[in-house]
MDAnalysis code that builds the backbone (N, CA, C; Angstrom):
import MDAnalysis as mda
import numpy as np

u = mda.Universe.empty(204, n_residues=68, atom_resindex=np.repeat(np.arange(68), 3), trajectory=True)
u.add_TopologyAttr("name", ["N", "CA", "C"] * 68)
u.add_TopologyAttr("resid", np.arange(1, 69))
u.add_TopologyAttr("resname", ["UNK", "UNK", "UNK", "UNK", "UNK", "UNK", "UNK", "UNK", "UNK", "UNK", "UNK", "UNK", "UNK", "UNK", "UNK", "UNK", "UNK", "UNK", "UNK", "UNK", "UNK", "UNK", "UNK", "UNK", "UNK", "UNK", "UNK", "UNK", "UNK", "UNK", "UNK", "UNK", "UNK", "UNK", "UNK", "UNK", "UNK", "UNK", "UNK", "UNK", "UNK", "UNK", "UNK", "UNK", "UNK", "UNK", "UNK", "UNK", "UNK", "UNK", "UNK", "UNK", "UNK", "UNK", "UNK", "UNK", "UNK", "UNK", "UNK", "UNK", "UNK", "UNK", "UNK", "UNK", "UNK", "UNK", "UNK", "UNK"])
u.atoms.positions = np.array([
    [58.861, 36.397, -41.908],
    [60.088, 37.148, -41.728],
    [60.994, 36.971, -42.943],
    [61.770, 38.085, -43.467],
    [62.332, 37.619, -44.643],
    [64.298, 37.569, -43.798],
    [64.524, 37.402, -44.495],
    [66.368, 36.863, -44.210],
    [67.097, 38.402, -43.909],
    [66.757, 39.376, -43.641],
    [67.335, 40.557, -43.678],
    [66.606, 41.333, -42.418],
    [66.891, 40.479, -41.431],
    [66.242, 40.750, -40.045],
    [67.594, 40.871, -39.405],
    [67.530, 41.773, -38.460],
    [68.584, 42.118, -37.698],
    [68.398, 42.192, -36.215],
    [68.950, 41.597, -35.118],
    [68.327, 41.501, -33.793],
    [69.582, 41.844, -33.046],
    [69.160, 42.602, -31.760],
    [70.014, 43.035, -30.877],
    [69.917, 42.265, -29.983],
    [71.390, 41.209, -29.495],
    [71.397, 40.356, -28.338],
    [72.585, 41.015, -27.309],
    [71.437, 40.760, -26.103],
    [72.465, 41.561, -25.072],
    [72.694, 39.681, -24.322],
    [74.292, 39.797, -23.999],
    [74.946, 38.718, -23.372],
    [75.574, 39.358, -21.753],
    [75.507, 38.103, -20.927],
    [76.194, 38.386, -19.939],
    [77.318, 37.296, -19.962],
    [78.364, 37.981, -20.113],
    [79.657, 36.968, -19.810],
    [80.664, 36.867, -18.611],
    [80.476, 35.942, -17.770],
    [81.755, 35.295, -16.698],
    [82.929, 35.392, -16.992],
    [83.309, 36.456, -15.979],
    [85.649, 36.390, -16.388],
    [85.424, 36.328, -14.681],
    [86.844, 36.324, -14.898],
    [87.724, 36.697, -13.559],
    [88.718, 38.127, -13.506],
    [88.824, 39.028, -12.475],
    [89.344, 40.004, -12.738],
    [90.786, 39.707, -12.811],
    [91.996, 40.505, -12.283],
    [93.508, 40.242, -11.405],
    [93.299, 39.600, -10.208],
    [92.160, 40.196, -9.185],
    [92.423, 39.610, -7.902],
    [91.977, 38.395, -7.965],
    [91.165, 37.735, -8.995],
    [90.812, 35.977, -8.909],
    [89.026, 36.261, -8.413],
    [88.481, 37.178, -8.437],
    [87.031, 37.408, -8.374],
    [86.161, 37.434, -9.299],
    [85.435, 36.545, -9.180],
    [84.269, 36.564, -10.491],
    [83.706, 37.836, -10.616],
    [83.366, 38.369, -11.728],
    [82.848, 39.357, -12.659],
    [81.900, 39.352, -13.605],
    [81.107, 39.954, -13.887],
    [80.237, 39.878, -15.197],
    [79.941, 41.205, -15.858],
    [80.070, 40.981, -17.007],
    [80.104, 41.995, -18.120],
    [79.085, 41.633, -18.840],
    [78.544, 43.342, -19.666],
    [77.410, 42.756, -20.723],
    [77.976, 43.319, -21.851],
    [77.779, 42.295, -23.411],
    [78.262, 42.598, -24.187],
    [76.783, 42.636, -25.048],
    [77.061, 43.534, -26.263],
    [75.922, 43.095, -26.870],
    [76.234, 43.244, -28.595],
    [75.668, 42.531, -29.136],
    [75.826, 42.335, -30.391],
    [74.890, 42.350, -31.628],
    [74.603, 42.866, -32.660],
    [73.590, 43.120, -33.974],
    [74.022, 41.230, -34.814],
    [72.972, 40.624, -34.676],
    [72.676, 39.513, -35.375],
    [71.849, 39.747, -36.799],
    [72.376, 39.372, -37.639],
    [71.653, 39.289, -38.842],
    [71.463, 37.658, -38.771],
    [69.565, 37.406, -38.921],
    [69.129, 36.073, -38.583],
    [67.550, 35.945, -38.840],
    [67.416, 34.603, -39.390],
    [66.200, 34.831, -39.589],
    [64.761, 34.874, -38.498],
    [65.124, 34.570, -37.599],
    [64.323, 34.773, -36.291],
    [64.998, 34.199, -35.084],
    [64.559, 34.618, -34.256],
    [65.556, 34.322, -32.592],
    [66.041, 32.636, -32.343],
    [65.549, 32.019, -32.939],
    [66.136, 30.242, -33.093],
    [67.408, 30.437, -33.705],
    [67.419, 31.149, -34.941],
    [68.564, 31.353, -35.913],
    [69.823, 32.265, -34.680],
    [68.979, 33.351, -34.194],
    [69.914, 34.122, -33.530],
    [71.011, 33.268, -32.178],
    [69.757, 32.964, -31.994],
    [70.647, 31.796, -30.377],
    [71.837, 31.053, -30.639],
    [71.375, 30.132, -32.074],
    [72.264, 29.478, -32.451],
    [73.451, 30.204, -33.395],
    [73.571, 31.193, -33.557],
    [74.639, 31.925, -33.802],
    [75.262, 32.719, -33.165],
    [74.576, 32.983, -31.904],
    [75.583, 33.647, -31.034],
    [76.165, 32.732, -30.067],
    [75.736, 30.867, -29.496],
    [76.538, 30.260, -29.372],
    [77.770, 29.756, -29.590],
    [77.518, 29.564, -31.318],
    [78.743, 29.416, -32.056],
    [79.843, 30.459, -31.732],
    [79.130, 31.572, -31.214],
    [80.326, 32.812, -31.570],
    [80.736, 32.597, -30.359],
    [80.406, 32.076, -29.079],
    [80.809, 31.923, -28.193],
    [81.421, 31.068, -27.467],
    [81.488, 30.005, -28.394],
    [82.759, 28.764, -28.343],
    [83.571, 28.749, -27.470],
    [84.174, 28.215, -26.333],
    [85.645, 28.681, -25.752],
    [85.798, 29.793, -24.801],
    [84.831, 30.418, -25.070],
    [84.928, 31.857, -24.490],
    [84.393, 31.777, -22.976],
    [84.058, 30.431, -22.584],
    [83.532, 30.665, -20.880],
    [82.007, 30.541, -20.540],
    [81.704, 31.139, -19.160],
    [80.236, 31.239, -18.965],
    [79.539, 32.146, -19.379],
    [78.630, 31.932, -19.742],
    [77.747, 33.054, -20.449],
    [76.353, 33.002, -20.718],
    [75.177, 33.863, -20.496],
    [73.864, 33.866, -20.717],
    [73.601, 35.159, -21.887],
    [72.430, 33.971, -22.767],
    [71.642, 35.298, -23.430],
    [70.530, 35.984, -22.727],
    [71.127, 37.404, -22.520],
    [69.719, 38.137, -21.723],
    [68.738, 38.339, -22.288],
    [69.020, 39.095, -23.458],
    [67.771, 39.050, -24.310],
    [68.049, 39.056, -25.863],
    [66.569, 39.133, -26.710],
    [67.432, 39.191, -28.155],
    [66.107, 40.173, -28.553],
    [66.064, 41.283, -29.280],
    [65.264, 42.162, -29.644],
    [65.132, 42.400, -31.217],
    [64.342, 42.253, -32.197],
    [64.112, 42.532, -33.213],
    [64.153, 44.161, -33.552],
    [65.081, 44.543, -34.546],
    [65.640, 46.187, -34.400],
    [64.844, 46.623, -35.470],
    [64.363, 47.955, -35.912],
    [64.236, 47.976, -37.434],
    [64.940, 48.408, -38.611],
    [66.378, 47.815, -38.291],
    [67.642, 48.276, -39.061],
    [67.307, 47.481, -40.267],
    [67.377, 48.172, -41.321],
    [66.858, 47.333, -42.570],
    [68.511, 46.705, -43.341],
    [69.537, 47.428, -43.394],
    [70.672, 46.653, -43.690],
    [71.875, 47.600, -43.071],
    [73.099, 47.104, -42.849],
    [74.358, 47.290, -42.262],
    [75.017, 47.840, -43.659],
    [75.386, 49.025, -43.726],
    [76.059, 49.567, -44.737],
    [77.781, 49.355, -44.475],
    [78.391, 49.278, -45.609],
    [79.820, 49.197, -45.070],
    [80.979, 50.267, -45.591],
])
């Protein structure tokens, strides 16, 4: 795999709404990483503080680079 791998991780994250009821939302996010070890551990980091949360999945895309 070379360093210019890009993976789609879908997350499920734990809130609470107004009325005080648990909720779950899916967020998902484009990782640039060198394979799904790299990815995990960077979407932890990103998730610091932020509550409960599972990675659902992580998918290898064939986006070759993120233009800006």
């Amino acid at each position: 795999m070379t360093e210019n791998n890009y993976f789609r991780v879908s997350v499920k994250v734990e809130y609470e709404d107004d009325k005080g009821r648990v909720k779950y939302k899916k967020e998902e996010y484009l990782v640039n990483a060198i394979g799904p070890t790299d990815v995990e551990t960077k979407v932890v980091k990103e998730m610091e503080g932020t509550g409960d949360y599972e990675i659902v999945s992580i998918v290898q895309t064939k986006i070759l680079a993120v233009l800006n």
